[in-house]
C-alpha positions in Angstrom: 0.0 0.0 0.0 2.6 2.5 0.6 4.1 1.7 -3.0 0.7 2.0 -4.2 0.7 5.8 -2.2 4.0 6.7 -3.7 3.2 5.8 -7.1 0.1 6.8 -7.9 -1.1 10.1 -9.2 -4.7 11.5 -10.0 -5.1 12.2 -13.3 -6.8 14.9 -15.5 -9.3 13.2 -18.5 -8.2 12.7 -21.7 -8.7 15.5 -24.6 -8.2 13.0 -27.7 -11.3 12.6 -29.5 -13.4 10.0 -29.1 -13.4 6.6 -32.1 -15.5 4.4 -33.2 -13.7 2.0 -31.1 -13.9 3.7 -27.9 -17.6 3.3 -28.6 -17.8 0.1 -29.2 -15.8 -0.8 -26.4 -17.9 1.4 -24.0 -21.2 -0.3 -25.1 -19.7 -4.0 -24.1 -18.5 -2.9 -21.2 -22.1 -1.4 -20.4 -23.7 -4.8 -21.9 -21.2 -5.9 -18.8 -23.5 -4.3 -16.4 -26.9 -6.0 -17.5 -30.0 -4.6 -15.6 -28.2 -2.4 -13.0 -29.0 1.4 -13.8 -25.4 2.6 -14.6 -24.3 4.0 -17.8 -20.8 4.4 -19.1 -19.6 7.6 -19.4 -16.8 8.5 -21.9 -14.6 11.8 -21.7 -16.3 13.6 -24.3 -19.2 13.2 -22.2 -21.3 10.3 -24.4 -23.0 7.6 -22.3 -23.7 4.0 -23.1 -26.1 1.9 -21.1 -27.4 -1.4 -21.7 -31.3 -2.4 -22.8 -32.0 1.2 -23.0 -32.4 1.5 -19.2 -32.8 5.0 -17.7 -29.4 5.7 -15.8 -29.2 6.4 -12.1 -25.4 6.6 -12.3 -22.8 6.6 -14.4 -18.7 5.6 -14.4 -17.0 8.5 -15.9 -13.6 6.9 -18.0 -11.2 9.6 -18.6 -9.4 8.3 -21.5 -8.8 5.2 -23.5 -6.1 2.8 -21.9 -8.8 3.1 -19.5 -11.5 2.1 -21.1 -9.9 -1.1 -22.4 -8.2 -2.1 -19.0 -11.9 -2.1 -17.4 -13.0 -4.3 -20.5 -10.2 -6.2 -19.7 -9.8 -6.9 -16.5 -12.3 -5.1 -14.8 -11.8 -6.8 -11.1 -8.4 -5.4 -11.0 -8.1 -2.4 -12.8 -11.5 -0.9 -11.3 -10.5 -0.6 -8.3 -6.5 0.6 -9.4 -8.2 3.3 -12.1 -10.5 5.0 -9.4 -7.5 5.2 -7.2 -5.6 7.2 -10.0 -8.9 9.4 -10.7 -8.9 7.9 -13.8 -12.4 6.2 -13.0 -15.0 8.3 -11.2 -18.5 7.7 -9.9 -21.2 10.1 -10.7 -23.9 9.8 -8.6 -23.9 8.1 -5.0 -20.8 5.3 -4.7 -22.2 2.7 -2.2 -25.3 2.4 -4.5 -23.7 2.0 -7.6 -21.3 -0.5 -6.1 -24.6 -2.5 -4.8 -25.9 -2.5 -8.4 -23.0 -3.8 -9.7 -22.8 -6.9 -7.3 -26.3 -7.5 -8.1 -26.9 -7.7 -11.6 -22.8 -7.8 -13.3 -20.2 -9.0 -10.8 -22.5 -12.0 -9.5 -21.5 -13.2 -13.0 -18.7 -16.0 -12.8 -16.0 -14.9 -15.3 -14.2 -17.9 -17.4 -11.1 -17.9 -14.5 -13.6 -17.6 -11.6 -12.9 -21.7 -10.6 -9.4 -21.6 -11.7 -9.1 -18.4 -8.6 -10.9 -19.9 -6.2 -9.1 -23.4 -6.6 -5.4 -21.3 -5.9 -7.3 -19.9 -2.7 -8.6 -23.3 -1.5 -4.9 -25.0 -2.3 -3.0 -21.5 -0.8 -1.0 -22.3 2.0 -0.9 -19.6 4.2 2.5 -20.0 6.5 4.0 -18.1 9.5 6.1 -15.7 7.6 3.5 -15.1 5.3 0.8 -14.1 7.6 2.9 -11.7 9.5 3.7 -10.1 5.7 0.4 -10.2 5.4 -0.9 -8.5 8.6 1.8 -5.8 8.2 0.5 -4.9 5.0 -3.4 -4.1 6.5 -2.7 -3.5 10.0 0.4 -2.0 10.1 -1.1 1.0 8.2 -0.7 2.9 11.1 -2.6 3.6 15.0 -3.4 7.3 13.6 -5.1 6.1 10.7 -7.2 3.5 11.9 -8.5 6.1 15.1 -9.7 8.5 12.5 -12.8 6.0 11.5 -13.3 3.4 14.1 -15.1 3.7 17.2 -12.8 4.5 20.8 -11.6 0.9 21.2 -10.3 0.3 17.9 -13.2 -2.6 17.0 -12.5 -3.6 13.2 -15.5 -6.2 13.0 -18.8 -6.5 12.5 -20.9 -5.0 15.2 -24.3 -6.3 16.5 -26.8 -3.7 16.5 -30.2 -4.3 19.0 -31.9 -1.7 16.9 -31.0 -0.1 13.6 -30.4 3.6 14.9 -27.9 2.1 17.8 -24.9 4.2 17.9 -22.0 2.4 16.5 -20.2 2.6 19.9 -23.0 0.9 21.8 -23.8 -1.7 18.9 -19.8 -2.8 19.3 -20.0 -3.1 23.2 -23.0 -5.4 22.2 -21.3 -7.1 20.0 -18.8 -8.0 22.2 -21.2 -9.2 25.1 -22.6 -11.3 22.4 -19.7 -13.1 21.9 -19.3 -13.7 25.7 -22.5 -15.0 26.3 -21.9 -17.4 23.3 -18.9 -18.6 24.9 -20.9 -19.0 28.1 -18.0 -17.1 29.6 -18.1 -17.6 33.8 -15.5 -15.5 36.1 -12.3 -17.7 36.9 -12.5 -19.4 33.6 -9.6 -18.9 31.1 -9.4 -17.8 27.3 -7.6 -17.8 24.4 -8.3 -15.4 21.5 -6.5 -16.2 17.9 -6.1 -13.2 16.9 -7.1 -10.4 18.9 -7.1 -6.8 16.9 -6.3 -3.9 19.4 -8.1 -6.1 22.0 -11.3 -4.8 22.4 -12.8 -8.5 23.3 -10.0 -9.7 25.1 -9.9 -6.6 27.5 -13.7 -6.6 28.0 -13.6 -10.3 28.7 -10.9 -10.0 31.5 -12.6 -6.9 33.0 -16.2 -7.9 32.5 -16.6 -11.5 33.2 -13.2 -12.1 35.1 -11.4 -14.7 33.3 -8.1 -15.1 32.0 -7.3 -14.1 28.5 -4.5 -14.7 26.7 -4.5 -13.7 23.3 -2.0 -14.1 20.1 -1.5 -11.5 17.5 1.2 -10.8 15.3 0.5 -7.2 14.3 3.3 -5.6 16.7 1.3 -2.1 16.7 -2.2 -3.5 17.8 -0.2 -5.7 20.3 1.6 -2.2 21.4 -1.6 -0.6 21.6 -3.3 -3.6 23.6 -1.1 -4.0 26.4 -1.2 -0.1 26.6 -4.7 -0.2 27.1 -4.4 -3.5 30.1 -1.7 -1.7 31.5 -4.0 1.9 31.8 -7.3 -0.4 33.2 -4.8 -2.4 35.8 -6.1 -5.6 34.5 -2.5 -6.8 33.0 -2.3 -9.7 35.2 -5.3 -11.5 34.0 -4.7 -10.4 29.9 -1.7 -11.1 28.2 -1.2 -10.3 24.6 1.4 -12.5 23.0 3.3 -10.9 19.8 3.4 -14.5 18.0 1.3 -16.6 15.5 -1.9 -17.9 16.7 -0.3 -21.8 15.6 2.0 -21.3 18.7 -0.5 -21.5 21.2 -0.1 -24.2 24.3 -2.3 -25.3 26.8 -5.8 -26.0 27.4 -8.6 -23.1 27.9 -12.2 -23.4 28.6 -12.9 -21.4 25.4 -11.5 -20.5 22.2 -12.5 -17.7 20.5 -11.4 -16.2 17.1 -12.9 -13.2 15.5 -11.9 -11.8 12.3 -8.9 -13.7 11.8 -10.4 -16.7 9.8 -9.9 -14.8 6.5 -6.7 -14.8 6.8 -6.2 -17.8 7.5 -6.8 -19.5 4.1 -8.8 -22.9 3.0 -6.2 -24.5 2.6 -5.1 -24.3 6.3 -8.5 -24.6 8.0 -7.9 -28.6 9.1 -5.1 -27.9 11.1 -6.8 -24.8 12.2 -9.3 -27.0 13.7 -7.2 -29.2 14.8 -5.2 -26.6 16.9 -8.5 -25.4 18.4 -9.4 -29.1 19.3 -6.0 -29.2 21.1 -6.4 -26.0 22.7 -9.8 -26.8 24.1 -11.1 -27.9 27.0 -13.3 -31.3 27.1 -16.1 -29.0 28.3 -15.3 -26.2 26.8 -16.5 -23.8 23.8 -15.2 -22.0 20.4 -16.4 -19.1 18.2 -15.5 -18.1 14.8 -16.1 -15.1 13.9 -15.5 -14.6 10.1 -16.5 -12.7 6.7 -17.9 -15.8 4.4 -20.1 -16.4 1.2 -23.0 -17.9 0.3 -21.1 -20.6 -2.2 -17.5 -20.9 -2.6 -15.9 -17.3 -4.6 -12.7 -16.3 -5.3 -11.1 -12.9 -3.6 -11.2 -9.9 -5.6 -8.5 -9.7 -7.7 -7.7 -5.7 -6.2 -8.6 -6.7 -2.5 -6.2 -8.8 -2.9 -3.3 -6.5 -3.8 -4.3 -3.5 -2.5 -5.7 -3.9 0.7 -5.8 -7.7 2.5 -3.1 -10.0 0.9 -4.3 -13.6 1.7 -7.1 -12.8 2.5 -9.8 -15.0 1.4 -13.8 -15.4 2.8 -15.2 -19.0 3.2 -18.6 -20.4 2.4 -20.2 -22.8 5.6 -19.1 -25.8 3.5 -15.6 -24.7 3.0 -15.5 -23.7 6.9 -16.7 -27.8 7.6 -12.9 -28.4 7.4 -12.8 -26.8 10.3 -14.8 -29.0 12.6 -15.8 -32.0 11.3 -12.0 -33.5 11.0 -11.7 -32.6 13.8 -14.4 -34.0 15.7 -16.1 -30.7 16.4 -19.8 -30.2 16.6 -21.4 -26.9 15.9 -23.6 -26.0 18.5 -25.1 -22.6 16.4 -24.7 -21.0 13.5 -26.0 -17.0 13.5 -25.3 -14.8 9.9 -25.0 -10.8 10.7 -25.0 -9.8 7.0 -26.9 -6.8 7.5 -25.2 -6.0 10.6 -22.1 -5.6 8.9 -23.1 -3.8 6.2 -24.4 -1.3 8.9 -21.1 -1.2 10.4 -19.6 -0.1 7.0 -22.3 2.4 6.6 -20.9 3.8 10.1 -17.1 3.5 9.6 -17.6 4.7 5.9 -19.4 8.0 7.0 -16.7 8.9 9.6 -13.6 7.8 7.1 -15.4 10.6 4.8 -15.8 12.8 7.8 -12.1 12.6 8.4 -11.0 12.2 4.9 -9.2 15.2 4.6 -6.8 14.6 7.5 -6.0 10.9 6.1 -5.1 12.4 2.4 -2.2 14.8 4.3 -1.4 11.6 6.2 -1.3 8.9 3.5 -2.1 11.0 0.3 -4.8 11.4 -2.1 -4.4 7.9 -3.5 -4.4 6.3 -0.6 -7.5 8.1 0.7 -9.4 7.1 -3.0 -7.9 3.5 -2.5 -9.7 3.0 1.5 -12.7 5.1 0.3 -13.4 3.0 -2.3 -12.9 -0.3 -0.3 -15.1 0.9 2.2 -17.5 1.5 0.1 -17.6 -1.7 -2.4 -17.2 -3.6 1.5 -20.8 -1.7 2.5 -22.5 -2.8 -1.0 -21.1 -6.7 -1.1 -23.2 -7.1 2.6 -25.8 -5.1 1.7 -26.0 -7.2 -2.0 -25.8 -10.4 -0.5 -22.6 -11.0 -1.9 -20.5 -11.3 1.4 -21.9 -12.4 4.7 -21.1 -12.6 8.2 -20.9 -15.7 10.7 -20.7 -16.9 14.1 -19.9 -20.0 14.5 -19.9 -22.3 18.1 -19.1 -25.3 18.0 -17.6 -27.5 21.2 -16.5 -31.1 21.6 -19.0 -33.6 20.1 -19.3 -35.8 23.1 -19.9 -32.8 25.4 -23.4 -32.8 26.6 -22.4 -29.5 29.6 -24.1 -27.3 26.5 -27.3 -25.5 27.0 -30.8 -26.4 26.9 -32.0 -23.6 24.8 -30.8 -20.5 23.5 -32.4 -18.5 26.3 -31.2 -20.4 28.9 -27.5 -20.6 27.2 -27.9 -16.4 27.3 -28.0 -16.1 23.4 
């Protein structure tokens, strides 16, 4: 990303005049689009649009290389083109996104299989993922406080009502993943993978166990034991600067949230097994991950640009998980919407602050997150991406609860 910042440059349209073959390629790129209400706009200001529908927005190409790369190789070169300006939106973003994933980019292209299979067979090792976590969350402290809420949440929140504030709607998520974990005081925890440790923090302080909890983002680990060292609770949380596959020991719960993308498919047996290991005979897990519907490959920008081996599972790819491993899911809960409310919230502040993060990263930079933001908020709200919590617990343990009032969900 901090190539990408350096390298990049917004650009001003194209004056060359416009061919018969800038044409044509702008109407199959519309023909792209099918049924979603958004034109293609060329830099002499002619639109295209397919089936004569009436246009609610439009992508404004600013010269001709563009044009083609988007014809091209439009799930890379979207995203990299509206970086450089040389791609912009007219009309509202987060609805032309949502358009898109509903009526063009469901489409599976002709390499969509070949993708996916070189996610499923990706091996994702030790060196790797801390490469990879440096990359994303490694941007920065500064830049991350300009968007999220106080205590640094980057998941999904869990909102009791739609017009929760998105502070109180992250403190209920959290309790919800508590309760889930039928968390009692004097039990003990581990958390694979813990952010700026937002749960790990509130599990020690709320409910009284013992947390510890593996990252290997050195600045949210930094941060983290800041934060237990400020709220005098050190001595029951202990954030470990290390890969989540070196945890030891046994814990009455296991919890993971928003690490499972980066885990990769093709590491989600020994995943399992390792939460197996680390659990005790009575105890419970949670997984807390962005999935799909069916099995689909990562966007081909997502994954250079923003989350490098990062990939989001369907349930049946996520059954490597347990059922190897002699796991037995106890409930399965989907916060689709949720999410995509979360990105309405962090997407409105980014914007809010988006001055401030173009002097800190550059212009760019600020397009490049903007736009992720954005295209994150339409794949929940399209259906496209999902949201689950999983819980799952030994399969011969029968200490589980009745019902789901009585187990506090």
């Amino acid at each position: 990303m901090k190539t990408l910042a350096r390298s990049l440059a917004v650009s001003a349209p194209s004056t060359l005049p416009v061919t018969g073959f800038d044409r044509r390629i702008a109407a199959l790129l519309a023909l792209r689009f099918g049924n979603a209400a958004v034109g293609v706009a060329l830099w002499n200001g002619e639109m295209f649009c397919a089936n004569g529908a009436a246009v609610e927005s439009s992508l404004r190409i600013a010269d001709r290389a563009t044009l083609v790369k988007l014809l091209t190789r439009p799930s890379f070169e979207f995203g990299d083109c509206y970086a450089r300006g040389l791609v912009e939106v007219d009309g509202d973003l987060v609805a032309t996104l949502t358009a898109l994933f509903v009526h063009a980019w469901t489409r599976p292209s002709p390499w969509s299989g070949l993708a996916t299979l070189r996610d499923r067979l990706t091996l994702r090792s030790k060196r790797t993922a801390r490469s990879n976590a440096r990359h994303h969350y490694d941007l920065g402290n500064d830049f991350y406080r300009l968007w999220l809420d106080q205590r640094m949440l980057y998941s999904c929140a869990y909102f009791p009502t739609p017009d929760t504030s998105l502070e109180d709607a992250q403190s209920a998520k959290i309790d919800l993943v508590c309760r889930k974990l039928g968390l009692r005081a004097g039990q003990s925890v581990v958390e694979l993978g813990s952010g700026w440790g937002a749960l790990a923090l509130h599990m020690a302080s709320r409910y009284g166990v013992k947390v510890r909890a593996f990252n290997v983002s050195q600045e949210q680990v930094a941060w983290s034991r800041e934060h237990a060292r400020r709220a005098e609770i050190d001595g029951r949380v202990e954030f470990v600067a290390d890969d989540y596959r070196n945890a030891r020991g046994r814990y009455d719960a296991v919890v993971s949230v928003g690490m499972l993308e980066a885990v990769g498919p093709g590491n989600y047996r020994s995943f399992g097994a390792h939460i197996a290991r680390l659990l005790d005979p009575a105890g419970r897990a949670l997984v807390h991950t962005i999935g799909r519907h069916r099995p689909l490959p990562t966007n081909a920008w997502i994954r250079r640009r923003i989350f490098p081996g990062g990939y989001a599972p369907s349930l049946g790819e996520m059954s490597a998980i347990f059922e190897p491993n002699d796991l037995a899911i106890l409930d399965i809960e989907n916060l689709r919407l949720h999410y995509a409310l979360t990105l309405q919230h962090w997407l409105g502040r980014f914007r809010a602050e988006r001055s401030a993060v173009a002097r800190q990263k550059g212009e760019d930079f600020a397009r490049t997150w903007e736009l992720y933001l954005a295209a994150s908020q339409a794949s929940f709200a399209s259906g496209w991406s999902h949201l689950y919590q999983v819980v799952c617990t030994r399969a011969a343990n029968n200490a589980i609860a009745w019902t789901r009032v009585s187990g506090g969900v």
